[in-house]
C-alpha positions in Angstrom: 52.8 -26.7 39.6 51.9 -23.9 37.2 48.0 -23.8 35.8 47.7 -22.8 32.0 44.6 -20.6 32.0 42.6 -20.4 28.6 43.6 -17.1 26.8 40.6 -15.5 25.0 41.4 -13.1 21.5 38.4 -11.4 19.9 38.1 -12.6 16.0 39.7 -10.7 13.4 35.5 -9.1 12.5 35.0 -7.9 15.9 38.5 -6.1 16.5 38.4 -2.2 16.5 38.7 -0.6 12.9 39.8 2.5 14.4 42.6 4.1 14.2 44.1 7.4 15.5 45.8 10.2 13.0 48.1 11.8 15.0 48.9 14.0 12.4 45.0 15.1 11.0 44.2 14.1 14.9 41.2 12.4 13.4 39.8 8.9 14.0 40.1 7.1 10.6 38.5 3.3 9.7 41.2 0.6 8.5 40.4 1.6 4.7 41.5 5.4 5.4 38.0 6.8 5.5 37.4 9.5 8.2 35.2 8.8 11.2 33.8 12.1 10.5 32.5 11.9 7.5 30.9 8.6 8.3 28.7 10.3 10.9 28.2 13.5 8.5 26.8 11.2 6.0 24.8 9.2 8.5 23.5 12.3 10.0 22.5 13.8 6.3 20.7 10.3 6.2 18.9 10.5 9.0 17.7 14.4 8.3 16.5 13.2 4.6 14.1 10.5 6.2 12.8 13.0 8.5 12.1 15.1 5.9 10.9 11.9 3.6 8.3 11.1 6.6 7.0 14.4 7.2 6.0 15.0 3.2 4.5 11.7 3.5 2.7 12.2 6.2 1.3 15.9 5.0 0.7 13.5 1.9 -1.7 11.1 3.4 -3.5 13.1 5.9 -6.1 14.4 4.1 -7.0 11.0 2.9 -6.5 9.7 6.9 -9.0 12.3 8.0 -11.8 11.7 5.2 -11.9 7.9 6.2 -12.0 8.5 9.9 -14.5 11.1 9.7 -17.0 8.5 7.1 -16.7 6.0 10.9 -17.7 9.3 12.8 -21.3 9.9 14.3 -22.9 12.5 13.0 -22.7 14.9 16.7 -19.0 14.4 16.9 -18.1 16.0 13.1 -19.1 18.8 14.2 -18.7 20.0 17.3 -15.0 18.5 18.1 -11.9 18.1 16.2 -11.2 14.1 16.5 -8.4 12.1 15.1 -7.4 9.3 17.2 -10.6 6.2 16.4 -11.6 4.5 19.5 -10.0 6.9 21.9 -11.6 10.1 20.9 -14.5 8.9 19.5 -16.7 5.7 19.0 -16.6 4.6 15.6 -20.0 3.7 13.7 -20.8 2.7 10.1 -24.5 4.2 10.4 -23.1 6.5 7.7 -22.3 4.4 5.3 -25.1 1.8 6.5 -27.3 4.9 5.4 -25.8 6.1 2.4 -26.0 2.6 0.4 -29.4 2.1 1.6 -30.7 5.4 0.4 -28.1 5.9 -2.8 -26.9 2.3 -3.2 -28.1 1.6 -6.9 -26.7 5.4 -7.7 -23.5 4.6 -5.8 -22.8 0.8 -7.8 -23.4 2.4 -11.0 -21.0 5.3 -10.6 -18.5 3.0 -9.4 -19.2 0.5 -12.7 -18.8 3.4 -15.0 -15.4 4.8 -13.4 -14.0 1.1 -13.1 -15.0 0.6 -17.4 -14.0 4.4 -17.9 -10.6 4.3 -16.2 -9.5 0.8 -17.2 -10.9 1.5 -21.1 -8.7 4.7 -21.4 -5.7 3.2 -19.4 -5.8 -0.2 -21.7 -6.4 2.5 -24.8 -3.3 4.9 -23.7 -1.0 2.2 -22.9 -1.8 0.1 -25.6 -0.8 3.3 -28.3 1.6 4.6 -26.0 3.7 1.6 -25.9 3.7 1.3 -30.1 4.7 4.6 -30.1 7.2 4.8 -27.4 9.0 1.8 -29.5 9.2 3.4 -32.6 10.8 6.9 -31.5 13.1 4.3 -29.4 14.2 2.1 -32.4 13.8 3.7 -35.5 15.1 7.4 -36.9 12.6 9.1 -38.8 13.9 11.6 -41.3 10.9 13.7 -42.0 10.2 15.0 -38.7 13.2 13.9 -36.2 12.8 12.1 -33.0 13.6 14.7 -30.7 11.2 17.0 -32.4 8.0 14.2 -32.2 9.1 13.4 -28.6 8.9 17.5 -27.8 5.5 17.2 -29.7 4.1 14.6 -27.2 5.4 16.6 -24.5 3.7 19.2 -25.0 0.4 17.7 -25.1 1.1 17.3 -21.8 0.6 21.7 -20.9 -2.2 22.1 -23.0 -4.8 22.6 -21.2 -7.9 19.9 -21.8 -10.8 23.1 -21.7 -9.0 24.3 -24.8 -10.2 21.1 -26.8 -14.2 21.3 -25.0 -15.5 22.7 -28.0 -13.4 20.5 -30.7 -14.1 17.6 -28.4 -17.9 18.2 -27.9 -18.1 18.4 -32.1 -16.3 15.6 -32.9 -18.9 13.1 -30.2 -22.1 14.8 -31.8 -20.6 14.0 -35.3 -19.8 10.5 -34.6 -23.3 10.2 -31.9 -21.0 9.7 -29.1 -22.6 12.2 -26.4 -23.5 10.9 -23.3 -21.9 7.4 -24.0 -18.7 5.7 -21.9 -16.4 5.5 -25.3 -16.9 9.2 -25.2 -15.2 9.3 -21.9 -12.8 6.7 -22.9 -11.5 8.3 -26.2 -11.1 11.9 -23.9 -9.3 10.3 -20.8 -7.1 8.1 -23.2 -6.4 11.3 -25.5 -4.7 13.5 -22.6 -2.6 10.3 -21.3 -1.3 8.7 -24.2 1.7 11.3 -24.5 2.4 10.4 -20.4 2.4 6.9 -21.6 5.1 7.7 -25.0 7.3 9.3 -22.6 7.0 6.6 -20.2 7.8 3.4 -22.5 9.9 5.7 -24.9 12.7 5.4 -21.9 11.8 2.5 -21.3 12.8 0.9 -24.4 15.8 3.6 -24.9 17.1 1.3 -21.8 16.9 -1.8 -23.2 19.8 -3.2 -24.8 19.4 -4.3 -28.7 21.1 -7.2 -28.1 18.2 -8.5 -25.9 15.9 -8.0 -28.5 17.8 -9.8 -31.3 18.2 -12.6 -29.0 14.3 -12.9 -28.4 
């Protein structure tokens, strides 16, 4: 009497896509592609993530060590270098237990006025920014061209903000904006509205007309 033992075959996705060139004596995959080159680019991947990780991490250091040193005690700032919390040192907030208690109504208001300052000239920027993006976008000016308008904006963007101090400084006194948050506002909003043409003027060159006529 003969047994029939089971017989096992491994499905089609888990066979070997392998195959041997005898002739380039490479390994190639079943759509022709070279083994090598699969590892090259997985290696080149690899090395640009290393790379990616190490900027980053240059990036954000500075910003690591002032928050690490505001939970330091006051011996251990200066007398050795510390970065690891609760291993190298015993984190405290005395320091910023202290500083609100002796500068907290000086801290809350310059907080208020970069919060109103920031978010007035960002609102102001984009607000202008986006009008103008859209029109250099859409519409063909014959005056000055488009191209020339956008180079215009651009170039907002290398002149330095001293140069306007004095312009700046005359224009608030005349209109009795010195020392006031609008001053601030109208300045911040000035130097990046062309940032924010740039930014929604290819923005809208991507859009597709049709998706606007359909709206």
């Amino acid at each position: 009497m003969h047994r029939h033992w089971p017989t096992f075959s491994w499905p089609s996705c888990c066979r070997s896509a392998y195959f041997y060139s005898g002739d380039s004596g490479k390994y190639t995959t079943s759509g022709g592609v070279h083994l090598e080159s699969i590892r090259k680019k997985d290696l080149s991947t690899i090395v640009v993530w290393i790379v990616i990780i190490i900027a980053l991490g240059l990036s954000l250091f500075p910003l690591y060590w002032a928050i690490i040193t505001s939970f330091k005690p006051s011996g251990v700032i200066l007398t050795k270098p510390s970065l690891i919390p609760f291993l190298q040192f015993k984190p405290t907030l005395f320091n910023w237990r202290n500083e609100y208690i002796t500068r907290g109504r000086e801290i809350t208001a310059a907080l208020l006025n970069s919060f109103l300052i920031a978010g007035g000239a960002t609102l102001v920027a984009v607000a202008l920014g986006t009008m103008a993006g859209y029109a250099l976008a859409r519409f063909r000016f014959r005056r000055w061209k488009n191209k020339d308008m956008t180079l215009w904006f651009l170039s907002r963007r290398f002149l330095p903000p001293m140069a306007t101090a004095i312009l700046l400084f005359l224009m608030m006194k005349t209109f009795h904006l010195l020392d006031t948050r609008l001053a601030l506002i109208i300045t911040n909003a000035t130097f990046t509205m062309p940032f924010a043409v740039l930014i929604m003027r290819d923005v809208f060159k991507e859009l597709p007309g049709e998706l606007e006529e359909a709206a």
